[in-house]
Each structure stands twice: as C-alpha cells, then as structure tokens.
C-alpha positions in Angstrom: 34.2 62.6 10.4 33.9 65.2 7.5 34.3 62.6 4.7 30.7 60.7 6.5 29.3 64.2 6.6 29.7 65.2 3.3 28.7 61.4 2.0 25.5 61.6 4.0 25.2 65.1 2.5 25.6 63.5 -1.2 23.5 60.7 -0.2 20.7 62.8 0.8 20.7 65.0 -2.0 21.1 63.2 -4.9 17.4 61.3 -4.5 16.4 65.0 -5.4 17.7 65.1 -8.7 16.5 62.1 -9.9 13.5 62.4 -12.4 10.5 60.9 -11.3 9.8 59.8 -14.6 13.2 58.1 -16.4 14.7 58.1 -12.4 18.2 59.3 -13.8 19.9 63.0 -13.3 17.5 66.1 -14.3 18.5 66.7 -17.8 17.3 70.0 -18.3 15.1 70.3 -15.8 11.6 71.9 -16.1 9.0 72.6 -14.1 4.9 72.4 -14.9 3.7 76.1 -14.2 0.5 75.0 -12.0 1.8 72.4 -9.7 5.7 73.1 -10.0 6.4 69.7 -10.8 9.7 69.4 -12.4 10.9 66.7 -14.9 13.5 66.4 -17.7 12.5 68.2 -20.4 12.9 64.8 -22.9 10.5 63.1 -20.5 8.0 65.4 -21.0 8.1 65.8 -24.6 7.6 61.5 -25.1 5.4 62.2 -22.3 3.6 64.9 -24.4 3.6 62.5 -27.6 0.6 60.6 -26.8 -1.7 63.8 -25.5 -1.1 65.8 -28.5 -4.8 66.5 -29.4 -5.3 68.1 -26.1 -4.3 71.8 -25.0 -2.7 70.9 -21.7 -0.9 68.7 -19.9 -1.8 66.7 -16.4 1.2 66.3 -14.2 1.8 62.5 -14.2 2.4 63.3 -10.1 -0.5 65.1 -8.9 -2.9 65.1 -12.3 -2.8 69.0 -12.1 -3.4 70.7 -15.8 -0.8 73.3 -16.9 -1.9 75.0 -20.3 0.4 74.6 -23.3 1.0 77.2 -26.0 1.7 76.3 -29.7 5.2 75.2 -29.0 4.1 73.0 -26.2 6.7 71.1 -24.0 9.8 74.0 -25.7 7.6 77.0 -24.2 8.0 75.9 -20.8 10.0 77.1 -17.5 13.1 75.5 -16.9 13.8 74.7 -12.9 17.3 77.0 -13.0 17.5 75.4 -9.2 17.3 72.0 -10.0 19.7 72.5 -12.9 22.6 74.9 -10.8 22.4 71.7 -8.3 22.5 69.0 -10.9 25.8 71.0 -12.6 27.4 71.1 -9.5 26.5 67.4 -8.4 27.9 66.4 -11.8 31.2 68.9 -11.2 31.8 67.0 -8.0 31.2 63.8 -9.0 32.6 64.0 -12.4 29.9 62.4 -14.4 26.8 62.3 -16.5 25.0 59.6 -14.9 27.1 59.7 -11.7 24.6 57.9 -9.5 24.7 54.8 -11.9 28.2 55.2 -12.6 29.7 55.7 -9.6 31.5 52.4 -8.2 29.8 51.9 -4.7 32.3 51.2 -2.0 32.4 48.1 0.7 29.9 49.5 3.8 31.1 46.0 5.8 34.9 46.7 6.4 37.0 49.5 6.5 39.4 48.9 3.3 37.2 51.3 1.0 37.7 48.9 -1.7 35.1 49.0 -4.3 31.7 46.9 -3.6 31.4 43.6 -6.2 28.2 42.5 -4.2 25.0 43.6 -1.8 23.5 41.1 0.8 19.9 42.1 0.6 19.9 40.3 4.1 22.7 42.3 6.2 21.8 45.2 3.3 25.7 46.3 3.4 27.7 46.6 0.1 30.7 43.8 0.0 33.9 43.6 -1.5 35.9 40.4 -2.9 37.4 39.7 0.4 33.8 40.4 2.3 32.1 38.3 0.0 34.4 35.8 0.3 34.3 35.6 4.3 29.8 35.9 3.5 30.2 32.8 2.0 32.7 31.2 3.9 30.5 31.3 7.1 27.7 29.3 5.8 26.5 28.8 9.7 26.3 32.1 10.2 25.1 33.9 6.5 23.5 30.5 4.8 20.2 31.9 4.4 21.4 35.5 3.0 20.2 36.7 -0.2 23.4 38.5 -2.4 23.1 40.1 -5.6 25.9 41.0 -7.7 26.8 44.9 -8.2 26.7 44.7 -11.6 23.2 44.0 -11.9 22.6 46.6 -9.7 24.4 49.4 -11.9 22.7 47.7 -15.0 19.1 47.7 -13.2 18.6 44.4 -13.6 18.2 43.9 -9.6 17.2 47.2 -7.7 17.9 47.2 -3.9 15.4 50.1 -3.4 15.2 52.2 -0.9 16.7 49.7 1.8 18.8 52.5 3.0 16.7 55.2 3.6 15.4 55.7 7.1 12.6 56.7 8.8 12.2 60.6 9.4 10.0 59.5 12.5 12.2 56.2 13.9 15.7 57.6 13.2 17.0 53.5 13.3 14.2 51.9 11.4 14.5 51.4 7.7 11.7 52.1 5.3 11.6 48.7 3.9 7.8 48.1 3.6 5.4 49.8 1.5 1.9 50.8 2.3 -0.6 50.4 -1.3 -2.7 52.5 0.8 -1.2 55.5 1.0 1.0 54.7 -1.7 4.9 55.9 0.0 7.6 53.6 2.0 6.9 53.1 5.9 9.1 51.5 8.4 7.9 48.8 10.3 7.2 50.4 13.8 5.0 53.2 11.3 2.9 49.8 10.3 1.8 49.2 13.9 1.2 53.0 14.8 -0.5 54.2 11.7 -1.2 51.9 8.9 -2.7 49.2 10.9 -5.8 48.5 8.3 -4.2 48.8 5.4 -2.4 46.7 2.9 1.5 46.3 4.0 3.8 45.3 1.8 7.4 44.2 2.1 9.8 45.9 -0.2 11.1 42.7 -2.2 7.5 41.4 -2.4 6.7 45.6 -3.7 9.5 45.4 -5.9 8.7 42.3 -7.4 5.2 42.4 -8.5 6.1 46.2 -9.9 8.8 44.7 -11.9 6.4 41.9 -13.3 3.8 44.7 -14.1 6.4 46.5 -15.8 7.4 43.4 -17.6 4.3 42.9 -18.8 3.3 46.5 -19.4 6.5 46.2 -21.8 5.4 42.9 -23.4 2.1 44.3 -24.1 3.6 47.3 -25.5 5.8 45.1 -27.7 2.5 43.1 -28.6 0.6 46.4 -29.7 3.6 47.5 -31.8 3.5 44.1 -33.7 -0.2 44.6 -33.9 -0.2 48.4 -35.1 2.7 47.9 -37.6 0.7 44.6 -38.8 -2.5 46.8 -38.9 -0.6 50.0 -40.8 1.2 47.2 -43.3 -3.0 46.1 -43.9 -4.1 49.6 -43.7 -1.7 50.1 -46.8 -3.2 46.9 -48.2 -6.9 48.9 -48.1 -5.4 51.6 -49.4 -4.9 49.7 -52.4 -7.7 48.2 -53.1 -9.3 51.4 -52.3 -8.0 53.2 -54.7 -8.4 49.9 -57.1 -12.5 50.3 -56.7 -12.1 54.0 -57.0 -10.5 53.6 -60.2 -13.2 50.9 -61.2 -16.0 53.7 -60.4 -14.0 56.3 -62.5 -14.0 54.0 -65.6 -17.7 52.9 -64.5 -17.9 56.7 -64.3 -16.1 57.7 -67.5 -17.8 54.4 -69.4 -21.5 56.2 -68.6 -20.3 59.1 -69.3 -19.3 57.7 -73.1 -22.3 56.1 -73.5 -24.6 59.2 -72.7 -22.1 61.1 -74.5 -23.0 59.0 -77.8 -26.3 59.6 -77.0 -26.0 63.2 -76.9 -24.6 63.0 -80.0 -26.9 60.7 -81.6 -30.2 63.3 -80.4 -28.0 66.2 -81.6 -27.6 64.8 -85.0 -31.2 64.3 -85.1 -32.2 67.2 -84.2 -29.6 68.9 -86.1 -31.1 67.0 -89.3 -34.7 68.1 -88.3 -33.4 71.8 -88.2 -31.8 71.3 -91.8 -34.7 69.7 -92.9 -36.8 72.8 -91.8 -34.2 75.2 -93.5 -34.6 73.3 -96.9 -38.3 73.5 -96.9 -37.5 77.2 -96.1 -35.4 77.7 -99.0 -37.9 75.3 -101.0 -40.7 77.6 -100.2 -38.6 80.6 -101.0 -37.4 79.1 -104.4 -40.9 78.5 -105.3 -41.7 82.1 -104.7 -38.9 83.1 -106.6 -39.9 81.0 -109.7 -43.1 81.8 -109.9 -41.8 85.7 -109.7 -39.1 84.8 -112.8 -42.1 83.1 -114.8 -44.1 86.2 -114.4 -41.1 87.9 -116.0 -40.6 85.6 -118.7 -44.1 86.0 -119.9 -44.3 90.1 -119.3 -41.4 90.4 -121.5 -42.8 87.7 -124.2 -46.0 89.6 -124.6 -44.6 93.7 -124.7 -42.3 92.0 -127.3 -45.4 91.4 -128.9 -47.0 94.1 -128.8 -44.3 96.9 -128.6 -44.1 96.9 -132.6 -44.1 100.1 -134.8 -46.1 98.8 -137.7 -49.4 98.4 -135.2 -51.0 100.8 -137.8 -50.8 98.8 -140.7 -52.3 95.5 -139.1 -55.0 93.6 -140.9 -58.3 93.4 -138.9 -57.3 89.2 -137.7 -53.7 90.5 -137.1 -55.2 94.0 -135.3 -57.5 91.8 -132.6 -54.6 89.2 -132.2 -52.8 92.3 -130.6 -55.7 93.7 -128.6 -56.2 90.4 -127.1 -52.5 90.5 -126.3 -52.7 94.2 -124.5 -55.6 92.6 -122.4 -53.7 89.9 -121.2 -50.6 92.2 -120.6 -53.0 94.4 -118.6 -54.2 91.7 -116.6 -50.4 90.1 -115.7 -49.7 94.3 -114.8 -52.8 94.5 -112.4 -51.5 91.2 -110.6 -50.6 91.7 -107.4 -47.1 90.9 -106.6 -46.7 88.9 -103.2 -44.7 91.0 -100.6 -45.5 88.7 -98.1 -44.8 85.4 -98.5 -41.4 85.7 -98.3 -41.3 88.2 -95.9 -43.5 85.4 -93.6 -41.5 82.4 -94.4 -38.3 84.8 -93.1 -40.3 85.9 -89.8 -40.8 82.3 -89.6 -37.4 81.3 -89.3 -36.4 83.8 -87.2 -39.0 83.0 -84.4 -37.1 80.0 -84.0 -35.4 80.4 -80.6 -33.0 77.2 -79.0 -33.9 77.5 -74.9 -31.6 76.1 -72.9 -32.3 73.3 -70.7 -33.0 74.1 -66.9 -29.9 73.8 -64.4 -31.7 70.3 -63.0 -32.1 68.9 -66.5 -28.5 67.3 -68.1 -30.0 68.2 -71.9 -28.5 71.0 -74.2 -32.5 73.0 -74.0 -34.9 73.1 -76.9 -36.6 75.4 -79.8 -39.6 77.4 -79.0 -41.3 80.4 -80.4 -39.7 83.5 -79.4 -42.6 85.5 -80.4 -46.3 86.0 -82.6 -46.3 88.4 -85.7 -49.8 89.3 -87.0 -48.0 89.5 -90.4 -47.6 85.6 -90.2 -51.1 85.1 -89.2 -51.5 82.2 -92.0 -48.4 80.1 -90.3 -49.2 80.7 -87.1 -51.4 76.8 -86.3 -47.9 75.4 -88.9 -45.1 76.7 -86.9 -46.7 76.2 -83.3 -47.3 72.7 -84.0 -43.6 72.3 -84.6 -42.0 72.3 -81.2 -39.1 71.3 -78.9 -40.1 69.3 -76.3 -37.8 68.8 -73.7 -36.5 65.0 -72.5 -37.2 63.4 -69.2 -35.0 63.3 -66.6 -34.8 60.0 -67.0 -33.9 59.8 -70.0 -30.6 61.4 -72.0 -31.3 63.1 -74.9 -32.2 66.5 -76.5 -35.4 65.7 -76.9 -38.4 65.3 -79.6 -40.5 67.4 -82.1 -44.2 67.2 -81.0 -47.3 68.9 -80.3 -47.5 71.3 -77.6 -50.7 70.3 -76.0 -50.3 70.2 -72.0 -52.3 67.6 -70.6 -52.6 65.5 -67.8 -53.1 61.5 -67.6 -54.0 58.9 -64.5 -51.7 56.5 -65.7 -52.4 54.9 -62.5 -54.9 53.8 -60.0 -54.1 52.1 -56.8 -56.7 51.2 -53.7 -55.2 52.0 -50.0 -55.6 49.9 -47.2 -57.3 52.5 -45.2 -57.5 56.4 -45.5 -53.5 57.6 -45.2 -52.1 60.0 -43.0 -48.9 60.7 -44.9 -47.4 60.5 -48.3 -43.8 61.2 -49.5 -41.7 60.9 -52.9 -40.2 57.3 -52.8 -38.1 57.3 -56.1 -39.2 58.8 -59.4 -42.2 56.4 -59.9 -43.2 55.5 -56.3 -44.7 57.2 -53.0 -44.4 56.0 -49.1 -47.4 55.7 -47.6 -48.3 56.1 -43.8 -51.1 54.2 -42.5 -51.9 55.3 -38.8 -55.3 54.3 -38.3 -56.0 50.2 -38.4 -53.4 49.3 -40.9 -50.5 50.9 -39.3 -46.6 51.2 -40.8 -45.4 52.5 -44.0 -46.5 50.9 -47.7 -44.1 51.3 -50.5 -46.7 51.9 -54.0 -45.1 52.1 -57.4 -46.5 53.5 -60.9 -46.8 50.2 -61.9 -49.3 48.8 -59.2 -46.8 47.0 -56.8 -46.8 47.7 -53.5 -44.5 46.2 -50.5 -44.6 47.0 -46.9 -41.5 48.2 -44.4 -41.3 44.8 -42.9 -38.7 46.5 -40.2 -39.0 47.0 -36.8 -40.4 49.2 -35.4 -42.0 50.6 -39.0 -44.4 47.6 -38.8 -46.1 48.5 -36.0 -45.8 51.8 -35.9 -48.6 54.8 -35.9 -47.4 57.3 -38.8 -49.1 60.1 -39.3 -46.6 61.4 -41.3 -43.0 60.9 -43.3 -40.8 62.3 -45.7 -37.6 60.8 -47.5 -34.1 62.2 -46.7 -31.5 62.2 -49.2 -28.9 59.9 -46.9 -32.2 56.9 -47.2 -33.2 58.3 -43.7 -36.9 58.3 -42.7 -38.3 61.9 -41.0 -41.7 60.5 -39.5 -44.8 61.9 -37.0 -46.0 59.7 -34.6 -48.7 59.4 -32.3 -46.8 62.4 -30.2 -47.6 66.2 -31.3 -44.5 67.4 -30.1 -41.9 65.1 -31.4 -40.9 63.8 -34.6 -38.1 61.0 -34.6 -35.5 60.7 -37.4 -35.0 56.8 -38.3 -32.5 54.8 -40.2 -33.8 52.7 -42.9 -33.9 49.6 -40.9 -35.6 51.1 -38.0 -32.7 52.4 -36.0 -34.3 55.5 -34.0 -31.1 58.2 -34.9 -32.4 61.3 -33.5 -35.7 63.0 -31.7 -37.1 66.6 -32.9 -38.6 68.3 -30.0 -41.4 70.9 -31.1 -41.6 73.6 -29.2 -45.4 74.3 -29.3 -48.1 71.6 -29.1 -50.8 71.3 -31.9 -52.4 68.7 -34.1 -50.1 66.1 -35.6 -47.0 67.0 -36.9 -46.5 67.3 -41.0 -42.8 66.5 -41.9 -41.3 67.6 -45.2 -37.5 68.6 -46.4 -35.7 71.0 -48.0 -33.9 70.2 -50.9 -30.8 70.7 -48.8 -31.8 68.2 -46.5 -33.4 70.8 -44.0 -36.4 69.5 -42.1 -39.9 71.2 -42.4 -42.8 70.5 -39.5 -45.9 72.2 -39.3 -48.1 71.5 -36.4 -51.5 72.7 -37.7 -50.6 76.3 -36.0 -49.5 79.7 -37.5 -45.5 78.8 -37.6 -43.6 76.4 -39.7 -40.4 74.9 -38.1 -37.1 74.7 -40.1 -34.4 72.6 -38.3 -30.8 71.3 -39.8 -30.7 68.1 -41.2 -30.2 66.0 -38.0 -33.0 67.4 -36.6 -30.9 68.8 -33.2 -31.1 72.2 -33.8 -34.2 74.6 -34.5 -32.7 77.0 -36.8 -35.6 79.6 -37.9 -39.1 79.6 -37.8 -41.6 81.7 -40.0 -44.6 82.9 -38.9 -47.9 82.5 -41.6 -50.7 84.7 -42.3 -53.0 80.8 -42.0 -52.7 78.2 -40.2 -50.7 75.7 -42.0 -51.4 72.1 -43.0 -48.9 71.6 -45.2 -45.5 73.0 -46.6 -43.0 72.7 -49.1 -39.8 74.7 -50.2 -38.0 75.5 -53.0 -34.0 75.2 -54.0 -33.7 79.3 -53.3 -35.5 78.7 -49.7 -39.3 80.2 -50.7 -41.9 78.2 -48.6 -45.2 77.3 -50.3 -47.7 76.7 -47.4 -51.3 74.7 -47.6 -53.6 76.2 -45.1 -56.4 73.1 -46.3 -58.4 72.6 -43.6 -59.4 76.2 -43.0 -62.9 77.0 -45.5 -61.8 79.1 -47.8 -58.6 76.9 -48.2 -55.3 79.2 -49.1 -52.0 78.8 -50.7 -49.4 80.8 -49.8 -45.1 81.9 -50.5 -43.2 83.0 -48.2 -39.8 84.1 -48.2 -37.4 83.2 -44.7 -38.0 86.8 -43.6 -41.4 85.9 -43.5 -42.3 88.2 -46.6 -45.6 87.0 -48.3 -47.0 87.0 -51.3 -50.5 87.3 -52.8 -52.3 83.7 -51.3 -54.3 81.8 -53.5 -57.5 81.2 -52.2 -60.2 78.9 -53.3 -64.3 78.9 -53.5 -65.6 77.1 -50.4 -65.9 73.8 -50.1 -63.2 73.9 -52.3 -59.6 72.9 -50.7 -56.3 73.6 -52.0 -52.9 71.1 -51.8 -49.5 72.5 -53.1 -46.6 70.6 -54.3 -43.2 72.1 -55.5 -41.6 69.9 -58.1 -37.3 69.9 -58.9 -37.6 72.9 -61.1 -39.8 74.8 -58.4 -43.0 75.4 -60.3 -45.8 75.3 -57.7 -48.5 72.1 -58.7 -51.4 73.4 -57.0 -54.9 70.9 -56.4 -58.1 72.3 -55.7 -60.3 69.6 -54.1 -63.9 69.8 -54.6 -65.2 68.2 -51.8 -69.1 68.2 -52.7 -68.8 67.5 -56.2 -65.8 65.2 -55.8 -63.5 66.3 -58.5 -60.0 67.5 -58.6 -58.4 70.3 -61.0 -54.4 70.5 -61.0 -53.0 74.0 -61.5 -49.2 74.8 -62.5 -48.3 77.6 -61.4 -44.7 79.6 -61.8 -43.1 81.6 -59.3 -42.8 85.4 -59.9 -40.6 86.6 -56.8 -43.5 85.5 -53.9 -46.4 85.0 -55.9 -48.0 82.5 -57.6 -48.6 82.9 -61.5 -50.6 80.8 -63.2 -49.0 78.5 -66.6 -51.5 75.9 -67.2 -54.4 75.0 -66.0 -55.1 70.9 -66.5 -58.4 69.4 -67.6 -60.2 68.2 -64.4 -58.9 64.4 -63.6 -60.8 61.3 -64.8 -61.1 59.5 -60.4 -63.0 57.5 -58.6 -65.2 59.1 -56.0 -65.4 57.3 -52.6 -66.2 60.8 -50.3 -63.2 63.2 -50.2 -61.7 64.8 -46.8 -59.9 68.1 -46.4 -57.3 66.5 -44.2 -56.8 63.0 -46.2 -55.4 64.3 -49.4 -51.9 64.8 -50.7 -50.2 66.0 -53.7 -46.5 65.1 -54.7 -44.0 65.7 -57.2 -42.2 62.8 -58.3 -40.6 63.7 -61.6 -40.9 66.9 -63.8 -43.4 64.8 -65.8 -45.0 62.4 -63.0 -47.5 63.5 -59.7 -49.1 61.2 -57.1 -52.2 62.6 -55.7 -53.3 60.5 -53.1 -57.2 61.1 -51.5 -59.0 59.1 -49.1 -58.2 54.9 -49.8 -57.3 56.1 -53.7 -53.8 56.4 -55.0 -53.1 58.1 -58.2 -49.8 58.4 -60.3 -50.7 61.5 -62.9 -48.6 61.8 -66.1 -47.7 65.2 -66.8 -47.1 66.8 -70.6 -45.8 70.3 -71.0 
C-alpha cells in the first residue's frame, strides 16, 4: 500500500518538472519576473535568439513581457524550488532524464516485469508474457491498438495524457481535448460544460499536432536550405559588388588622371605666361639699364675731351671744337636721369597677386591686382588689362588671361506657353518651369532652346504654382492648396505632404543647399523644414512680407518682398537679425537670387518702362554690398507683372530670368 502511495506521489509530481517548452526535467530552472513562468534556462536563451532586437521577453505561456537587462536570459532568477525538487527527483530516481529513462513496468499483471508494449485500447503497459496472451485472444483484443515501448521512450509514438484523470470525475480519464479552451477534458466535462465547442479526441489531437509539427519542421528545414542558398548568393553580390565598386574607383581614379593632366597642361600655360611677363620685365629693365650705360659711355668720351691741360694753347678751329664739346657735356649733365621707370616696372610686378580659387571651384585661383600706386599711373590701363580670369565650373582648368570687363549677355530667348507660376535650377543650363494657369504641369527649357514636358503622372495634369529641385532628383512643389506643399518622386510618386501652419497666398518653395526646405506664403514668416518635409524646424519672422527667399551655404536668408510698392530685398540671419534692405524706386520691383558662391544677383524690374537691370551684390555679414552693376538687358517687352517674374542662378557664369511668357538664359562675365 505504501509502494502505490509513493508511485502515485512520483507520478503526480513529476508532470511539474517538466518544461513546457523542450517537455524534459527543468535544467536550471528559471523563472520570468512578471508572470513567474519558469523554464529551463537553455530554452530560454534559443528562445531569446530570434527576439534579440527587442528589450524584453513575452512569456511563450501567457504573452506577459518581463524586461531584460544587457545580459539578457544570464540576468535572470533562477526557480531554487523547482530546482531543490528536480535534485531530489533525480537523487531518487537516479537519473538525468529519469522520466524518459525509466523502464515502465507491466500495469496488466502483478509480475512487475518491465513493460515491452502499451495497448492504447485497454491503455495498460504489457509485458512479453501480457503481450503475448493480447495477441493470443484475438476474439477478445482483435481490434486493440499496441504500440511498442520503445517508440514511446524514443517519442516516436506519445500516449499522452491517457492516464491522467479528471480532478472533477475522479474515474474519467482526460482523453479528449477541447480547441476551445485549449486544456484536456474528460468525456462527462464534454456534455456538462463544453457542449458548443470543438471536441477533440486525444489520438485525433495528437495526430494533427504531430503533422503540424512535422511540417513546421519541414518548413524549417526548407527555409534553412533557402537562407543558406540565399547567404551563399548574398556572397555572390558581395562580389560583384565590390567588382563595380572597384570599376567606379578606376572610372574614378581614370577622371581623376585625365583632369589631373589638365591641370597640368593650364598650369604650364599659365606658368609660361607668367615667365613670359618676367622676361618682358627684365627686358624692360635691361633696356633701362642700357640706355643708363650709354649715357656713361658718352659722358666719359666727352670729359676725356675736354678735361685736357693744354686748353690754353688751342688754335681758334681747335678752341670752338671744345666749346662745342662743353655744350654738349652740359646738356648730357642737365638730363634728367629716370628714377622711375624702374621703380614702376618693379611696383608692377609686385602687384601681381595669385588668389585662390573659391572652396566650390576645383581650380588652383588666379592673378589679380593687389593694389593701385599713383607712382605707376602710366601702367595702370597695361597691367589692368592683363588679368586672371577664373575657369567655369564646368570646365577644369586654371583658367585664361583676358580683359576684365563684366558684362552680361541674353544668350538666349525662349517664348512660354502662358505666364509661369514657378521657376527652379534644372541642371547648369536648364530651368523647370510651372505652368498653373491653362497650360498646366512642369516644362523642362534648356540654354539651347529645347524644351520637353514631365510626361508623368500626376505632373501632367497638375496645377503648379511652384517647385524647386532637390538634390536626391525629388520635386518640392505648390499646388492649388495654400497650406500644403507635397514632396514628389521623379516619376510622380507623392513621398511626403508639408502642412503649413498659417494660410496665405500660394506657397513659394525653395531649398537650402543642405537640402532644407524654404516656403513662404506671401506673410511676414518664412518656413524652414528638414529635408523630408515632416518636421518644421525654425521659422524667421521678416520686417516685409515675403514673396520670395533664398539661402546661402552659412544659413543667411535673402528675402524678395516684390509685390509690396517700394519692393525690398532683405538678409536675415536664423536669429532673425537683419540687415540694411535694399529698396527700390516705385514701380520698380526687386527679385534676388543667391548663386553657389553666395553673392546675391539682385533684378530690379521696371514695370512701366519695361526694362530689367541685374545687380551683383556681395555679402558683408547681413548686408548687401554692391560689386557690379550690369548694363540694363537687351528683352522683349510683352507687359511685365510684379508677381510673374523670376530670377535664378544656374552656374557662376549662367542666370535665367524668366518674366511673363519670356524666358531668358543670361551669360554672366566677371
């Protein structure tokens, strides 16, 4: 009677050291803080394997979260119940995996002899002799289903929990299982409490788990193959990866050898230019210094002359030979020798100053005058017609020797399909152009004439009243809407919507040259978001309200406040600091562009008289100061309108300046 008590006990207990997870003996068991869940601590590390990006762990029982620290699975509690009763099942029982080891004995006679078999039918353990007699009696135990023990120890067969009885009907067994409620129930539980819902029987339960493990496991298998495959072609990228990175770098390194020889080519040039002007220097020089020894020459011939101690007894012929000597003497004496020529000529050279180029410009700078003498007065017009003028960007050199002249040209004139509503840098020799009145969509114009139309959807169709270029070949564009702007890809894909916070006229869009977004609504603030367009990130309030603005690579912003009369340009810095605003005669209306180098174009539009005058202007701190102002442009008149004219930079020698249905690209010389 004590021997079935304490079998029962070990029966009983054992199902609650099993871990829910591998269902063996706790192996180091330990427990999830906010739940108290408790599973080996192996289990929960492969467990933890495929969650390591998160910060916690859900309890694969009851989906609670229990935080992790930095060591993760190590840094938790470890169940010192669970374990003491696991040591001491293992110290009775004498075995690691006791409950899988352990030889089950017969339960259908009383011999105690170790179980070979289990009748799923009768659900009792059999020994040799047992099984013999269950087959024998084929009248009796035909229809019985018997499993070998073997494959029950290896878990190829599982008999479940066949033996476990109901804790409400002490004599049923819990042999069907409800997908309901998802736990074992005995038959009579069926009828009294799980009426409507889906019964199943344990074999049928047991099965179609099995068969979903089976095929979780062939599916894992699968995506093995298929990840090893994919990290075997993930190499095979890699590869060729870094084979068309290598083909840039020699692309890279191959430019780089060809500008290179250029370089070197315009520095030999100029370098021979410069030796040239030395050895017209030193020419210059040695002529002065010839002239000075002939002078000598012919001083000291002549007091030979006439230095002679028998002047006294000279005939009268010999006597006027001499006078006429002393006069000419007298005459060389009174000469003026020339100071000042070769002090010029040195002043000269030494007003030659090299510049260096500007951070934006990949050249090595160019000569200038460093200053005016009025001792050099008579080489002033020589020496400023010999200057360095700087190569395009477009172009890799040093540069040339020309005149100095700063002009402006209309290399270009090109007729709009309607009046435009925006205008933005393209490329280096071509502007988009938004059309929002009949002719909507956005017109691609070149220096050459061409033009081409965003055939995309929805640019095709689409009111813009305004757009700007992004670096990434993203669109910033104002619609119909005077509180959004949208941000599109360049085949029409709508990426992102800016939501301005005040309403006003249309929106004008510009960027930064880091990509920053610009919008002015007509009002006295101009908006500054990030690059994507989600997040307003200053605003700076103006003195005008503000048509147009533009800003510079240290984050000044040049602001056109042209449709107020008198029209204003003004700089402000991001605290909002201004400087001194230009303002213009009225009816005269003022457009500002800011070009790579930040100088400040600046158009005054005369709106009566229908002519345009281009001012460059440099920045001193906030404020405007004037370099050059251009002769006023050779256009067309059609009627101008404050609100239908635009000014661009393009290049540091090229501007568009679009007005009303006329398109001008403007070459500019420095």
């Amino acid at each position: 009677m004590a021997e079935k008590c304490e079998s029962e006990k070990a029966s009983s207990s054992s199902p609650n050291l099993i871990c829910p997870l591998c269902l063996d003996i706790f192996v180091e068991a330990t427990i999830l803080t906010s739940c108290g869940h408790t599973f080996c601590r192996r289990c929960l590390k492969e467990y933890d394997l495929t969650h390591q990006d998160l910060d916690h762990m859900v309890c694969p029982l009851c989906r609670e979260i229990t935080k992790l620290s930095d060591n993760r699975v190590d840094d938790l509690r470890l169940n010192v119940s669970i374990n003491g009763c696991v040591d001491d099942y293992h110290a009775k029982r004498g075995g690691m995996n006791a409950v899988l080891e352990m030889r089950q004995k017969c339960t259908s006679c009383k011999s105690q002899k170790d179980a070979v078999s289990f009748c799923r039918t009768c659900t009792f353990y059999m020994c040799e002799k047992c099984l013999h007699s269950h087959q024998q009696l084929v009248v009796i135990f035909g229809d019985h289903k018997i499993v070998s023990i073997d494959d029950v120890i290896e878990g190829k067969v599982s008999i479940g929990n066949l033996f476990e009885k109901c804790s409400i009907h002490k004599q049923e067994n819990k042999d069907m299982f409800c997908d309901d409620c998802k736990f074992h129930v005995c038959q009579k539980c069926v009828l009294v409490g799980h009426k409507a819902h889906e019964i199943k029987n344990q074999v049928d339960f047991e099965q179609e788990l099995r068969r979903k493990v089976e095929d979780l496991a062939q599916r894992c298998a699968d995506k093995k193959t298929e990840l090893e495959k994919n990290i075997q072609n993930i190499e095979i990228q890699r590869h060729e990866v870094h084979t068309a990175v290598q083909t840039l770098l020699d692309d890279v390194k191959q430019a780089y050898s060809i500008k290179a020889k250029q370089l070197e080519k315009n520095l030999r040039n100029l370098t021979e230019q410069l030796n040239a002007l030395k050895r017209s220097f030193n020419d210059n020089l040695n002529v002065l210094k010839s002239k000075d020894r002939q002078r000598i020459k012919s001083i000291c011939s002549s007091i030979t002359l006439v230095d002679n101690g028998r002047l006294g007894h000279l005939e009268t012929d010999t006597l006027s030979a001499h006078i006429l000597l002393c006069k000419e003497l007298d005459s060389m004496l009174k000469e003026a020798t020339d100071h000042t020529s070769a002090e010029a000529i040195k002043k000269k050279a030494q007003e030659k100053r090299f510049k260096p180029a500007d951070d934006t410009r990949l050249d090595l700078g160019s000569i200038s005058e460093y200053t005016y003498h009025p001792s050099t007065a008579t080489l002033k017009k020589k020496s400023q017609e010999k200057m360095f003028k700087p190569a395009d960007d477009t172009c890799l050199d040093l540069g040339s020797i020309s005149g100095s002249d700063p002009k402006m040209e209309v290399i270009q004139c090109v007729d709009l399909r309607e009046a435009i509503h925006g205008m933005a840098r393209y490329s280096h020799s071509s502007v988009a152009i938004g059309y929002g009145w009949t002719a909507r969509g956005i017109g691609i114009i070149d220096s050459n004439g061409g033009k081409q139309w965003y055939r995309n959807r929805p640019f095709s169709d689409m009111k813009c009243y305004d757009l700007v270029l992004k670096r990434d070949g993203t669109f910033c564009m104002s619609t119909a809407s005077t509180s959004e702007a949208y941000i599109y890809s360049h085949i029409g894909f709508r990426k992102a919507t800016i939501h301005v916070r005040d309403n006003g006229h249309f929106l004008k869009v510009n960027r930064s040259p880091s990509d920053e977004i610009i919008i002015t609504n007509c009002g006295n603030l101009v908006y500054i978001y990030d690059p994507t367009g989600s997040t307003l990130k200053h605003t700076v309030q103006t003195k005008h309200r503000t048509w147009q603005a533009s800003t510079t690579r240290t984050g000044l912003i040049v602001t056109s406040s042209c449709l107020d009369d008198p029209s204003v340009v003004t700089v402000y810095g991001r605290d909002g600091n201004a400087g001194e605003s230009l303002q213009a005669p009225r009816g005269v209306y003022l457009y500002a562009a800011v070009d790579e180098q930040d100088r400040v174009y600046v158009a005054s539009v005369d709106m009566d008289n229908s002519s345009v005058v281009i001012r460059l202007y440099d920045l001193d701190g906030v404020n405007l100061k004037e370099r050059v102002e251009f002769h006023p442009l050779d256009m067309e008149s059609e009627g101008y309108h404050c609100n239908e004219c635009y000014v661009d930079s393009l290049s540091t020698d090229m501007l568009a300046f679009a007005c009303n249905k006329k398109l001008y690209f403007i070459k500019v010389s420095l």
